[in-house]
MARBA-3410 file (N, C-alpha, C, O; in Angstrom, 1 decimal):
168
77.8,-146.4,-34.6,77.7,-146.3,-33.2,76.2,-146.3,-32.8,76.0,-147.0,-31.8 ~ 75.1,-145.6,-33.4,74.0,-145.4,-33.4,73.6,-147.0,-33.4,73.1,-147.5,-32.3 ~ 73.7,-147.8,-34.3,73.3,-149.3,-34.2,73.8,-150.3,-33.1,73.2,-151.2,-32.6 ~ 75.4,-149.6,-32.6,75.4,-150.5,-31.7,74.9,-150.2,-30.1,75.1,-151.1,-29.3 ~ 74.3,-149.0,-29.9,73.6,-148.2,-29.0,72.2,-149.2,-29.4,71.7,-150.0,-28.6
71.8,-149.0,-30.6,70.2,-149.8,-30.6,70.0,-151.3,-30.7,68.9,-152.0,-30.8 ~ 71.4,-151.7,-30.6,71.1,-153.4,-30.7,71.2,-153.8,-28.6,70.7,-154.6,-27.8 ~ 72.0,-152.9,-28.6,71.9,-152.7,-26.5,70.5,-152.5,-26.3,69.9,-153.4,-25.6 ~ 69.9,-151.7,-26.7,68.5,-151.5,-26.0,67.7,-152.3,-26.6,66.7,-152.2,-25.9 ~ 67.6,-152.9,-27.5,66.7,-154.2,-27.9,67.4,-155.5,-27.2,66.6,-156.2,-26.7
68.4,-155.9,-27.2,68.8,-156.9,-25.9,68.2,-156.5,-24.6,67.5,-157.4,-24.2 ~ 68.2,-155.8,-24.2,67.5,-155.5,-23.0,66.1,-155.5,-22.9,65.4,-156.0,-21.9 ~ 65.6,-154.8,-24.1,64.4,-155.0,-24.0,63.3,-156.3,-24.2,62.1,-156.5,-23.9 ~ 64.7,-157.5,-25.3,64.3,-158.7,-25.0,63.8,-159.6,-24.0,63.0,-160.5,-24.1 ~ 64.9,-159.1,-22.9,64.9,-159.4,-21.8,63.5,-159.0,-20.5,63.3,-159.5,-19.4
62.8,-158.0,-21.0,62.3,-157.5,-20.2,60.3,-157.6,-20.7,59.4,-157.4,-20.0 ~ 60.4,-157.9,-22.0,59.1,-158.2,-22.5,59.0,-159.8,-23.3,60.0,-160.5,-23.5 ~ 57.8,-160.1,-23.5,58.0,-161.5,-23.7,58.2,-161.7,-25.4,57.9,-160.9,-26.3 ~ 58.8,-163.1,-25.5,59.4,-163.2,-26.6,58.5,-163.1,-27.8,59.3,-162.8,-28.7 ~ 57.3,-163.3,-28.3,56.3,-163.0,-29.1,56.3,-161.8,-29.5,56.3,-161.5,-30.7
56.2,-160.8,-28.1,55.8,-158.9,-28.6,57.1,-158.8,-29.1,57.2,-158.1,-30.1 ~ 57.9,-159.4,-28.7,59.5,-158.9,-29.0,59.4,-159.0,-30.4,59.3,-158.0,-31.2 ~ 59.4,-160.1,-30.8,59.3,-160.4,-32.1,58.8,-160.3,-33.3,59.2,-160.5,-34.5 ~ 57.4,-159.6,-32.4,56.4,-158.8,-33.5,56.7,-157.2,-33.6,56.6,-156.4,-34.5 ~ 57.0,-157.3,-32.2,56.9,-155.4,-32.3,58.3,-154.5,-32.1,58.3,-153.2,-32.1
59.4,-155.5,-31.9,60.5,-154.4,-31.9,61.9,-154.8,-32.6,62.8,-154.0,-33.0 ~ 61.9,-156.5,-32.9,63.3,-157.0,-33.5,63.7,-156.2,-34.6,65.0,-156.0,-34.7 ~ 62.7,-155.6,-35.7,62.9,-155.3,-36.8,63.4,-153.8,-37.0,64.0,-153.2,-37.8 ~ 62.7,-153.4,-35.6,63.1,-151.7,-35.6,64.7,-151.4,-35.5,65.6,-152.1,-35.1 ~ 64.6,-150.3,-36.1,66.1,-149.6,-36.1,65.8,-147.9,-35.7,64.9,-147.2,-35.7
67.6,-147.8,-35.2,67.7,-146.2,-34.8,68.0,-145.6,-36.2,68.8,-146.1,-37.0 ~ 67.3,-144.6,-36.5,67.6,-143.7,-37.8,68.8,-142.8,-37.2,70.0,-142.8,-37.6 ~ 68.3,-141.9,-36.2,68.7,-140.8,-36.0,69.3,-140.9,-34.3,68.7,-141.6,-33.5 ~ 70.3,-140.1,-34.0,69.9,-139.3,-32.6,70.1,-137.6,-32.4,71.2,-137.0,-32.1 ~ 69.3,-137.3,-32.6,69.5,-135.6,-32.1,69.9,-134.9,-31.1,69.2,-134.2,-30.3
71.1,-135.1,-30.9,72.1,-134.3,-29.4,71.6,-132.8,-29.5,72.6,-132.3,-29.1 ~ 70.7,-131.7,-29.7,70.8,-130.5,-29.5,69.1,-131.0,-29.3,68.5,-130.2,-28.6 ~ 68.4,-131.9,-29.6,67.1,-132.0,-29.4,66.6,-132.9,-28.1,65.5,-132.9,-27.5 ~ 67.9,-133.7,-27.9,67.9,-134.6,-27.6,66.8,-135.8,-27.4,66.3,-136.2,-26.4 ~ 66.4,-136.3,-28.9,65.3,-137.2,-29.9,66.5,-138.2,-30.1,67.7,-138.1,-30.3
65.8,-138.8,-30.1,65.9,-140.4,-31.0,64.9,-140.7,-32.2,63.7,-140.3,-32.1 ~ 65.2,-141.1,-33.0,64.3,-141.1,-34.4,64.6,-142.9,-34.3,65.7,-143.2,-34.2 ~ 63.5,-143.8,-34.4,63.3,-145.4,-34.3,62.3,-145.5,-35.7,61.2,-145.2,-35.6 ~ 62.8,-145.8,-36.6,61.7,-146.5,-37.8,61.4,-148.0,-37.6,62.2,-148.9,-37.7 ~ 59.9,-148.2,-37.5,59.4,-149.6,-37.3,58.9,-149.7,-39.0,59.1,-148.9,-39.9
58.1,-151.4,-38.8,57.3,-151.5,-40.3,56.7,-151.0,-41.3,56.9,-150.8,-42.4 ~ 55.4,-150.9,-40.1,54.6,-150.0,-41.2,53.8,-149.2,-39.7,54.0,-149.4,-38.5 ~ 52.8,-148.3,-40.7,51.4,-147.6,-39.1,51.3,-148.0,-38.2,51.7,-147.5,-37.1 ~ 50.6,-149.6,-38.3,50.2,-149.9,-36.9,51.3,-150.1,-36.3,51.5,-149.5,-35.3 ~ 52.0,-150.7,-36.6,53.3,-151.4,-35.8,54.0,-149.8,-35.0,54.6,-149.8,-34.0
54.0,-149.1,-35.5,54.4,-147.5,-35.3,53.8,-147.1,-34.0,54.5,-146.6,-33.1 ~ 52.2,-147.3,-34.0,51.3,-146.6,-33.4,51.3,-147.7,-31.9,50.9,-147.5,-30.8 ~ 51.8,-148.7,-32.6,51.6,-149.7,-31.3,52.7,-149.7,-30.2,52.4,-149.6,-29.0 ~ 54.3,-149.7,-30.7,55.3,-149.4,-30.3,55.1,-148.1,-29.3,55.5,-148.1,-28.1 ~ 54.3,-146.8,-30.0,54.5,-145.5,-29.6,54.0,-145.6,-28.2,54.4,-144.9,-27.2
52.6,-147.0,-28.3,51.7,-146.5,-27.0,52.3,-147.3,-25.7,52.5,-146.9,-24.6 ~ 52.6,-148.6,-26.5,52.8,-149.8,-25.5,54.6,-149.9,-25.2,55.2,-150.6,-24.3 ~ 55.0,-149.1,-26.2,56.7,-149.6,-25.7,57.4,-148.8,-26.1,58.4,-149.0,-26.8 ~ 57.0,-147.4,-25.6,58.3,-146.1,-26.5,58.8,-145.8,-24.9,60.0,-145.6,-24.5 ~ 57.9,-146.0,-24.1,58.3,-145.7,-22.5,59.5,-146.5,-21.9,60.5,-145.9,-21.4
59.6,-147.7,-22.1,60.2,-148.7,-22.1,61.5,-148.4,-22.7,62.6,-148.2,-22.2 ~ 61.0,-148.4,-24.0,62.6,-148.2,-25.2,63.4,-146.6,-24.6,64.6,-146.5,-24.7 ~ 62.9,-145.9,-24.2,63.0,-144.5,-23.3,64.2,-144.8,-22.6,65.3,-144.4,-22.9 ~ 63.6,-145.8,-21.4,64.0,-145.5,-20.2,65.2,-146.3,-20.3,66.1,-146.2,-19.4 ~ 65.2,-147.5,-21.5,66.6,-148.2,-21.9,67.8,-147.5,-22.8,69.0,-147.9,-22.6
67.7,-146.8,-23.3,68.3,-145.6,-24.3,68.7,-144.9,-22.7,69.9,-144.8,-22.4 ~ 67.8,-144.5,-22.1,68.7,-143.3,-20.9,69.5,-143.5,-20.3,70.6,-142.8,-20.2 ~ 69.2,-144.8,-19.7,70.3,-145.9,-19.3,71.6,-145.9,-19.7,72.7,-145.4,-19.3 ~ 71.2,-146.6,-20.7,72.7,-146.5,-21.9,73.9,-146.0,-21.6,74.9,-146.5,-21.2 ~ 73.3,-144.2,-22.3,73.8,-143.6,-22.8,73.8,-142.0,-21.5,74.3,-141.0,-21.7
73.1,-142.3,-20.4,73.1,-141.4,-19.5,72.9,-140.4,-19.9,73.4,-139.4,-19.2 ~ 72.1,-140.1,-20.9,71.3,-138.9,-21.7,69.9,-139.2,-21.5,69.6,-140.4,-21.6 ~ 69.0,-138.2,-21.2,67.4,-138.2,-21.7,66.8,-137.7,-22.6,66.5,-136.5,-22.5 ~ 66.4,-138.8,-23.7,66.3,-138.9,-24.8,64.7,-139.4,-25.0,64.4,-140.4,-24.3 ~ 63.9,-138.8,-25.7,62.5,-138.3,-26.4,62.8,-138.7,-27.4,63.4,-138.1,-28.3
62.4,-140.5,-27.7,61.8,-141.3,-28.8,60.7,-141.1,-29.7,59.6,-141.3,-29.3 ~ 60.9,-140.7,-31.1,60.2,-140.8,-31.8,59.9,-141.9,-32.9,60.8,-142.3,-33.7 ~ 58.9,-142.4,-33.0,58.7,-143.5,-34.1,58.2,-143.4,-34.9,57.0,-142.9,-34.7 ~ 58.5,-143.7,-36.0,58.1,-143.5,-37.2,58.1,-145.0,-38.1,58.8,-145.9,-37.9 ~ 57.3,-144.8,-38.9,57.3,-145.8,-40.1,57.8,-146.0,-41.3,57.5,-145.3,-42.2
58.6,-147.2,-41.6,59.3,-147.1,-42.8,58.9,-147.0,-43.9,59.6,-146.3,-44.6 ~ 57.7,-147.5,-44.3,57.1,-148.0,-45.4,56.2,-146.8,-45.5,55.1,-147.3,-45.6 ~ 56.0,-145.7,-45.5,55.2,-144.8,-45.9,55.4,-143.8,-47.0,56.4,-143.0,-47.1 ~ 54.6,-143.9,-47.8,55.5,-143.1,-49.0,55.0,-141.6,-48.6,55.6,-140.8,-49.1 ~ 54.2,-141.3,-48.0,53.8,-140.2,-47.8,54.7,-139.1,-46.9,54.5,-137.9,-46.7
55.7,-139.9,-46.4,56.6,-138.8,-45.2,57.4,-138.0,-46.4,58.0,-138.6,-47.3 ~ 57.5,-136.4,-46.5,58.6,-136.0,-47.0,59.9,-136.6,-46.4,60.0,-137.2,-45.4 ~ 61.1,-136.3,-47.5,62.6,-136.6,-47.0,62.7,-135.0,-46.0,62.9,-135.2,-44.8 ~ 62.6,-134.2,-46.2,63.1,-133.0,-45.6,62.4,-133.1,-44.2,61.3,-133.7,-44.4 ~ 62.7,-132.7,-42.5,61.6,-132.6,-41.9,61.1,-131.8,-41.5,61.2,-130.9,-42.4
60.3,-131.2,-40.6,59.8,-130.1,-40.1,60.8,-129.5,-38.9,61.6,-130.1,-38.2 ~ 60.4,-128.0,-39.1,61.4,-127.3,-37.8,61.7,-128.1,-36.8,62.9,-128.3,-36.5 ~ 60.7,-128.8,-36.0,61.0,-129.6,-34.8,61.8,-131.4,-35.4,61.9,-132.3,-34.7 ~ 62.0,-131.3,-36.5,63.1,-132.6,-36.5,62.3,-133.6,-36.9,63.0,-134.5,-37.4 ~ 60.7,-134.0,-37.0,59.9,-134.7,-37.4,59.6,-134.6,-38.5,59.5,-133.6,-39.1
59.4,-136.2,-39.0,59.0,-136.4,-40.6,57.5,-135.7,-40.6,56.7,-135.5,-39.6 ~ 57.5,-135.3,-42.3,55.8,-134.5,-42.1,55.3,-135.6,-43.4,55.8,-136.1,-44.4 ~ 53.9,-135.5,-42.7,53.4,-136.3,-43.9,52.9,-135.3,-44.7,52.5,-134.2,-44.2 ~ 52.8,-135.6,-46.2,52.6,-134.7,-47.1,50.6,-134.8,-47.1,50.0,-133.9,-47.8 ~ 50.1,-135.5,-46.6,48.9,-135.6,-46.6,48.1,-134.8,-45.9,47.0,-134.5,-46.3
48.8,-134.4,-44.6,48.3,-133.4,-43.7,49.0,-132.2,-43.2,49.4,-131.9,-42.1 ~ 49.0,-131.5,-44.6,49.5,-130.3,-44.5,48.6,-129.4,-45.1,47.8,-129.7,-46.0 ~ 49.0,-127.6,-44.4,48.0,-126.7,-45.0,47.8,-126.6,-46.8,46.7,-126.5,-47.5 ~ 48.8,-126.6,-47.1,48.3,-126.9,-49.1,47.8,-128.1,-49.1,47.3,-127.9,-50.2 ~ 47.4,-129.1,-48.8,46.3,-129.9,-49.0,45.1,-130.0,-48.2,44.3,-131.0,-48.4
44.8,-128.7,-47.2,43.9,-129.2,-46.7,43.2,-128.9,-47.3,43.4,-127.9,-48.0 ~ 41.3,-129.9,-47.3,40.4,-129.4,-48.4,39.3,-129.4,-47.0,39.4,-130.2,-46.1 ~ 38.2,-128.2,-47.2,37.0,-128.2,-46.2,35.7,-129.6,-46.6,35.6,-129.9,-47.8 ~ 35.2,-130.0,-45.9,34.3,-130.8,-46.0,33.6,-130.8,-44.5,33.8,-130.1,-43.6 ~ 32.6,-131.6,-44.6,31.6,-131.6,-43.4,31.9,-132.3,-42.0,31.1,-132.3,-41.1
32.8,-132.8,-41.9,33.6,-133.0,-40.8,34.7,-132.4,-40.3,35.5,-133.1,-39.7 ~ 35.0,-131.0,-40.6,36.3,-130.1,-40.4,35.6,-128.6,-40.8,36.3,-127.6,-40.9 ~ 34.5,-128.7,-41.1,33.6,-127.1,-41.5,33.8,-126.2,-40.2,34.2,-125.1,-40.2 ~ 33.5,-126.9,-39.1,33.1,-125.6,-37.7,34.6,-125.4,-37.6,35.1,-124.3,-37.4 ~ 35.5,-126.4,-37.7,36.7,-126.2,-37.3,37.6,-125.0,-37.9,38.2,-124.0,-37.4
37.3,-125.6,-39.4,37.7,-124.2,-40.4,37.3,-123.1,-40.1,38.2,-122.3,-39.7 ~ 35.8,-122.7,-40.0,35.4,-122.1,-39.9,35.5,-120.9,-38.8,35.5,-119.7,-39.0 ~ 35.6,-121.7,-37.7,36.1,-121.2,-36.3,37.9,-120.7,-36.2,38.4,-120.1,-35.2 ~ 38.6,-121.1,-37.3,39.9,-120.5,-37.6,40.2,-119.2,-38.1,40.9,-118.2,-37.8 ~ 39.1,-119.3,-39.3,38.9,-118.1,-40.5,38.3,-117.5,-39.6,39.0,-116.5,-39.6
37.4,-117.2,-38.9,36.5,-116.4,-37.3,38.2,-115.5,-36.9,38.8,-114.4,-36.9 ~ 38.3,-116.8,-36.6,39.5,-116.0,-35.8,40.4,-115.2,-36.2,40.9,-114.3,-35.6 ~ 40.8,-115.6,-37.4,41.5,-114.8,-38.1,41.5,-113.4,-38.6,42.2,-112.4,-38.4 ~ 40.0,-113.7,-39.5,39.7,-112.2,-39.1,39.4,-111.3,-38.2,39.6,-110.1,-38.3 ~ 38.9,-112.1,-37.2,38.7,-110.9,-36.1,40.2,-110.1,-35.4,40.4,-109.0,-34.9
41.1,-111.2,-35.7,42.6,-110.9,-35.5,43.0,-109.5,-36.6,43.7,-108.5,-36.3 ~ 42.5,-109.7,-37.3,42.9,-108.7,-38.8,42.0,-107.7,-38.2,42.7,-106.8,-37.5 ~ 40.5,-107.4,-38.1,39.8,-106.7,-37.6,40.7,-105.8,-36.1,40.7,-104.6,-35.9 ~ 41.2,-106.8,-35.4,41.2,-106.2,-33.9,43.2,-105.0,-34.3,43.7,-103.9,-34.0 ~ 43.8,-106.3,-35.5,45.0,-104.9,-35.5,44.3,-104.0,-36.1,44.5,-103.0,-35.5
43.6,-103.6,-36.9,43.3,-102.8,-37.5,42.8,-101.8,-36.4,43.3,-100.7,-36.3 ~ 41.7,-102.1,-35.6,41.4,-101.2,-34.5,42.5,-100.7,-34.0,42.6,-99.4,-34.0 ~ 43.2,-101.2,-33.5,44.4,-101.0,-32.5,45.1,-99.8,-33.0,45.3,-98.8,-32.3 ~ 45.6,-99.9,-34.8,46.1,-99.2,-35.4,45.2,-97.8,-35.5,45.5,-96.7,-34.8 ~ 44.2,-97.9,-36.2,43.2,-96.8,-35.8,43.2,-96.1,-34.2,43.0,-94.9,-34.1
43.3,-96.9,-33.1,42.9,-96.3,-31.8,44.2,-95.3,-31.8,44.2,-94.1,-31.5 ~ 45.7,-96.1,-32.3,46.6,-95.4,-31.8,47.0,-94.2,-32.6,47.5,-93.3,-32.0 ~ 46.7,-94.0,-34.0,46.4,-92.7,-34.3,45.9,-91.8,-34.0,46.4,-90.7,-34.1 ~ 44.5,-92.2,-33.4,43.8,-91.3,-32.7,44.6,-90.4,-31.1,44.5,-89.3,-30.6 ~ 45.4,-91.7,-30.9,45.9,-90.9,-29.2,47.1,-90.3,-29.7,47.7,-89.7,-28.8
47.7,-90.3,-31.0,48.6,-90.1,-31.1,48.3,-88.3,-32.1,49.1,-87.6,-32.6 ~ 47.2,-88.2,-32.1,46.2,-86.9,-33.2,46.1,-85.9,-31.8,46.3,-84.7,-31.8 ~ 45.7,-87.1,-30.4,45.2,-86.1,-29.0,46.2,-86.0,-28.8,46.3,-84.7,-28.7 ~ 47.4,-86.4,-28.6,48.8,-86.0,-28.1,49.4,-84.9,-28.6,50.0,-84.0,-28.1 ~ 49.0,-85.4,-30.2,49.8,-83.5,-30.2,49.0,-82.1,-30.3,49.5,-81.0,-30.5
47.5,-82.6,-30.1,46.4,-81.2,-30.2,46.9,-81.0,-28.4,47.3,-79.9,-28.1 ~ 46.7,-82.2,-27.4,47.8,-81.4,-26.0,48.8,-81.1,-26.3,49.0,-79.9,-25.9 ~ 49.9,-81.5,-26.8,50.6,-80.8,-26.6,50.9,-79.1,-27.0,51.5,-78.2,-26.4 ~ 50.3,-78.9,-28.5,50.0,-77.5,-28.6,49.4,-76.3,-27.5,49.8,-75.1,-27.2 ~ 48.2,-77.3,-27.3,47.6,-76.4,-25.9,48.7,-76.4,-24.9,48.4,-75.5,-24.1
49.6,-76.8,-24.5,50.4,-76.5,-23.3,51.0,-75.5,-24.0,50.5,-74.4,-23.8 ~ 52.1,-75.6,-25.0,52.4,-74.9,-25.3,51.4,-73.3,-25.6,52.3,-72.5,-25.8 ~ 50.8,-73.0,-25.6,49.8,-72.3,-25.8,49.7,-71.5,-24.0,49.7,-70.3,-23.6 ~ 49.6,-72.5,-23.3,49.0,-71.9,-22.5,51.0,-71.4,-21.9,51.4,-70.3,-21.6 ~ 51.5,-72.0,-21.9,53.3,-71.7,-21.4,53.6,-70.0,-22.3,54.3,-69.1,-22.2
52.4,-70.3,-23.4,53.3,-68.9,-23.9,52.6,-67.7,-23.6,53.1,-66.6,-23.6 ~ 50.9,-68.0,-23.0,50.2,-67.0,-22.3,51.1,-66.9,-21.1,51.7,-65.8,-21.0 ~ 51.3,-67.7,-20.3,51.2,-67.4,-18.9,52.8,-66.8,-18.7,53.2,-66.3,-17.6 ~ 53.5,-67.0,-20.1,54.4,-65.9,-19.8,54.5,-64.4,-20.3,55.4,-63.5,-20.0 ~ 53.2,-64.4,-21.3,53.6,-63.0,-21.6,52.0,-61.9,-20.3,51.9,-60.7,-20.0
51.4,-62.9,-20.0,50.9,-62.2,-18.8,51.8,-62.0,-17.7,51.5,-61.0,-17.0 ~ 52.7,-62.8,-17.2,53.8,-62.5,-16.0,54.7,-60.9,-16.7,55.1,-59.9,-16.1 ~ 54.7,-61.1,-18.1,56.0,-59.7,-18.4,55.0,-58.8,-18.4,55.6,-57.7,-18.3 ~ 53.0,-58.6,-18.6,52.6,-57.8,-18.9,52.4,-56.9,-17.5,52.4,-55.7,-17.3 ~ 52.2,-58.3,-16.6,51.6,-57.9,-15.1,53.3,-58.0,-13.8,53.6,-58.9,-13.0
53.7,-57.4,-13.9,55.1,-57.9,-13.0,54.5,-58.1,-11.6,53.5,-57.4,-11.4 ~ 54.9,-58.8,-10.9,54.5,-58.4,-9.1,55.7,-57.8,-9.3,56.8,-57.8,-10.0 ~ 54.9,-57.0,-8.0,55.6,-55.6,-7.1,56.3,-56.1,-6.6,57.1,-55.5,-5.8
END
């Protein structure tokens, strides 16, 4: 059903861009996926560029033909077939992850140093600031019960001066 949903919106879209881009940039694409609880479309083209090109110049387009359709609005994603780098599993949000730009591979170098740098900043001052917090709240929680003794303290004067002193 998914293919015959994506061969409608590439007829259409034939129709509406000229036959060259058509041919370079969208005949070959196919629908992977559609995600009804995300409501995504997953489109695998060739390769990168053809991906990157699609994404900028004709995902709006392929959008607004899929809505059409199928009278759902649906958030096109494109991706590339030929990458060996996408895991098969995807990320929480339903997207392929490339294995290249993830935190176990990332390595520091001189073009990503302030950036790092300014994370691990942050981080610890995060670690630093619960730790204050934790410390502060002990503390009010040390004053709370040194008042609350003094109340009591003073509730147990002010009644054995009422039984010592009665008014007349």
């Amino acid at each position: 059903m998914n293919q015959q949903i994506w061969k409608q919106v590439l007829q259409i879209a034939a129709e509406r861009i000229s036959k060259p881009s058509f041919e370079t940039w969208l005949k070959s694409s196919n629908l992977v996926t559609i995600d009804e609880k995300r409501k995504t479309a997953t489109v695998s083209v060739e390769n990168e560029f053809c991906r990157d090109w699609v994404d900028v110049r004709y995902k709006s387009l392929l959008e607004n033909i899929l809505n059409q359709i199928t009278n759902t609005v649906y958030t096109i994603i494109v991706i590339s077939t030929n990458s060996n780098n996408l895991t098969t599993e995807p990320d929480p949000l339903g997207l392929p992850i490339n294995k290249n730009y993830t935190f176990s591979t990332f390595s520091e170098n001189q073009g990503n140093q302030y950036s790092n740098s300014s994370l691990n900043g942050r981080l610890e001052t995060e670690k630093s600031s619960t730790t204050y917090t934790k410390e502060l709240l002990e503390k009010i929680l040390i004053e709370q019960k040194r008042t609350n003794e003094l109340l009591e303290k003073i509730v147990t004067l002010s009644t054995e001066d009422q039984r010592s002193n009665p008014l007349e």
